[in-house]
FIGUFI-805990 format. One record per residue: residue in three letters; x, z, y of N, C-alpha, C in turn. Coordinates in steps of 0.1 Angstrom, whole numbers, plus 5000, padded with zeros to 4 digits. Each point is the difference from the previous one (the first is absolute). Example, Ala and Ser with C-alpha at 12.3 -4.5 7.8 and 13.67 -1.06 7.14 Angstrom:
% residues 2
(site 'ALA',(5132,5078,4943),(4991,5000,5012),(5009,5000,5012)),
(site 'SER',(4996,4993,5011),(5009,5000,5011),(4992,5008,5011)),
% end
This chain:
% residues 76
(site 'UNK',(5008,5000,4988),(4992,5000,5012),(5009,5000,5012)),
(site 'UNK',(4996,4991,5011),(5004,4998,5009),(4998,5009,5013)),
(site 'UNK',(5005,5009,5009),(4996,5004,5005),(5006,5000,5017)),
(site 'UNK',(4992,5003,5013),(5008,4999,5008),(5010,5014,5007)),
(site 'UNK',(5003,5000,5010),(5009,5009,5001),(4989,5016,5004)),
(site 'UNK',(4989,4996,5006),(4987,5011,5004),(4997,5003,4983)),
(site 'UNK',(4996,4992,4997),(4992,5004,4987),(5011,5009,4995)),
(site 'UNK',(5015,4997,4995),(5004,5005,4993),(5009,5013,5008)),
(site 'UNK',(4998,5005,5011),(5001,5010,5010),(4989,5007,4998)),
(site 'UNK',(4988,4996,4993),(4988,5014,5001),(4999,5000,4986)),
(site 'UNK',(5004,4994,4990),(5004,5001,4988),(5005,5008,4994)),
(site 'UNK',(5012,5007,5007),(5012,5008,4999),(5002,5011,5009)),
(site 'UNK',(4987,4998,5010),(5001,5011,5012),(5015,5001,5010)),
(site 'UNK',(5003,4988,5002),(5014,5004,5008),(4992,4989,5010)),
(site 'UNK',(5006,5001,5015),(4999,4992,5006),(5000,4988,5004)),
(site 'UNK',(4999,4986,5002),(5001,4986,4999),(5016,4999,5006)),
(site 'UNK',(5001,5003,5013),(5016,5003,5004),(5011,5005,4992)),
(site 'UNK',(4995,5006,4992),(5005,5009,4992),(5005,4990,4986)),
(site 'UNK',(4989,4998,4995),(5003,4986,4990),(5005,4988,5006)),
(site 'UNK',(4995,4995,5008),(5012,4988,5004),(5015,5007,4999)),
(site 'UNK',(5003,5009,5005),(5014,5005,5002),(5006,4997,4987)),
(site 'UNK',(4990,5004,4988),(5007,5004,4990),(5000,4983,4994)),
(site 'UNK',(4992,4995,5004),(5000,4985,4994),(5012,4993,5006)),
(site 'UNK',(5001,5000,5016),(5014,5000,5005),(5014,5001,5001)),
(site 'UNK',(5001,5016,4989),(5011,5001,4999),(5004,4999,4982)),
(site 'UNK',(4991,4990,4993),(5002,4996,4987),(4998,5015,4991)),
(site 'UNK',(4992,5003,5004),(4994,5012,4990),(4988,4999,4995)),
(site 'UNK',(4990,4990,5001),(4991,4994,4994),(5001,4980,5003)),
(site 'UNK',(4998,5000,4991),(5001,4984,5000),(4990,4990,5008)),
(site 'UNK',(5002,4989,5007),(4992,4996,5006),(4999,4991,4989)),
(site 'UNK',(4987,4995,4995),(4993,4992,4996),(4997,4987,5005)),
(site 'UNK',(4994,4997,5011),(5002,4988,5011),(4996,5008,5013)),
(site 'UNK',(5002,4988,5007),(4997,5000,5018),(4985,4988,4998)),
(site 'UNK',(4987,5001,5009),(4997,5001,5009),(4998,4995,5013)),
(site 'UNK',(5006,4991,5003),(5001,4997,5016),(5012,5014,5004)),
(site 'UNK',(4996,5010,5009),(5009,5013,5002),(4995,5012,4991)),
(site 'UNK',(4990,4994,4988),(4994,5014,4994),(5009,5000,4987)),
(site 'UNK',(5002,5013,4997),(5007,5001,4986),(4987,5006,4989)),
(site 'UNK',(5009,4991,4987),(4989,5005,4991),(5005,5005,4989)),
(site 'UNK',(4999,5014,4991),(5008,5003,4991),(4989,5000,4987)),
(site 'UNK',(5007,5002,4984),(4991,5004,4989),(5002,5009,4998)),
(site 'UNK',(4988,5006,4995),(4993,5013,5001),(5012,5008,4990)),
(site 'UNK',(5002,4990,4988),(5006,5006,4992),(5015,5007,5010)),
(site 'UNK',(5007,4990,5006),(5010,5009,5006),(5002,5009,5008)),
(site 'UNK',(4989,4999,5001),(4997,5014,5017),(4998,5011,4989)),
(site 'UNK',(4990,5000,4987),(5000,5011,4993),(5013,5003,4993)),
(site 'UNK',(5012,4992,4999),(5012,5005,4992),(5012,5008,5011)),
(site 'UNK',(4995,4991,5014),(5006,5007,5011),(4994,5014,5002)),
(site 'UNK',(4987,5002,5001),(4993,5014,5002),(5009,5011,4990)),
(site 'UNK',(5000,4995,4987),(5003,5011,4986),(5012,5000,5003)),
(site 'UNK',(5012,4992,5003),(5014,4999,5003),(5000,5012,5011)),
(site 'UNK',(4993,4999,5009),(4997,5008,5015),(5002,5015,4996)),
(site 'UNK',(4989,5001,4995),(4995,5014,4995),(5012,5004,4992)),
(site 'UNK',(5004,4995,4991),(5011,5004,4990),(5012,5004,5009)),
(site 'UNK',(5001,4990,5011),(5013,5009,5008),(4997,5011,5009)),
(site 'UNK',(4985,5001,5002),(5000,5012,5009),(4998,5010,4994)),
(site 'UNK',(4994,4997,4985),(5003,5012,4988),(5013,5009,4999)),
(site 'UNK',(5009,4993,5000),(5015,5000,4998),(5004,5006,5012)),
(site 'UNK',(4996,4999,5011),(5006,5003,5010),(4999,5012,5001)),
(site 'UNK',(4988,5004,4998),(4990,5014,5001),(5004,5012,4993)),
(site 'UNK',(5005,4994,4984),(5008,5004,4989),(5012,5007,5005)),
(site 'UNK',(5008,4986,5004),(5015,5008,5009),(4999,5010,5011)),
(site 'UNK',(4985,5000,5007),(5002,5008,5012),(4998,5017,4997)),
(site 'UNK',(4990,5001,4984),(4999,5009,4996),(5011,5009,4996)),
(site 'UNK',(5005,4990,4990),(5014,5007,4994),(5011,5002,5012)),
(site 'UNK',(5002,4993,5009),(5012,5005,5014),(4992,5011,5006)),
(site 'UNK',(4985,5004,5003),(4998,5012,5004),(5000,5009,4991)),
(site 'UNK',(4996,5001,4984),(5003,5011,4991),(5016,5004,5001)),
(site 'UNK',(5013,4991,4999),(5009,5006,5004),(5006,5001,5005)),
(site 'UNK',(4995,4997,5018),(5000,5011,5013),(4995,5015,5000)),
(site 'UNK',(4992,5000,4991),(4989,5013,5000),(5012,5006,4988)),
(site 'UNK',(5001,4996,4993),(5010,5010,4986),(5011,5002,5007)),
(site 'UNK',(5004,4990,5006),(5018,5006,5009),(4998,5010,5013)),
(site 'UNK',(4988,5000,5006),(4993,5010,5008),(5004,5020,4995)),
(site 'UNK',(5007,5000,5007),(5001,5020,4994),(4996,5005,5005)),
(site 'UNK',(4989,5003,4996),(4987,5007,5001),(5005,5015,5001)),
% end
């Protein structure tokens, strides 16, 4: 499924600016142009989204463990 850069911005709940950026800086694929409209498949906006999530999983992961030990090296 083909979608446009709106559609697939309220799809995913991020902003249309927001998704172009990411289409712009080769982090979701552009599919074709449009005249000046970009069009992506749904499929890779959803492998972008899961890719997304998985690094901000990881991030969150690492932020925990760097504050558990700040908090254990803490002498209480």
């Amino acid at each position: 499924m083909v979608l446009t850069t709106q559609q697939a911005a309220n799809l995913v709940k991020v902003s249309r600016p927001y998704l172009t950026a990411r289409i712009d800086a080769g982090d979701i694929p552009l599919f074709q142009r449009v005249g000046n409209q970009r069009r992506i498949l749904k499929s890779d906006l959803l492998a972008w989204q899961k890719r997304s999530r998985r690094q901000q999983l990881e991030a969150l992961k690492q932020l925990g463990q760097s504050v558990t030990e700040e908090y254990e090296a803490v002498d209480l």
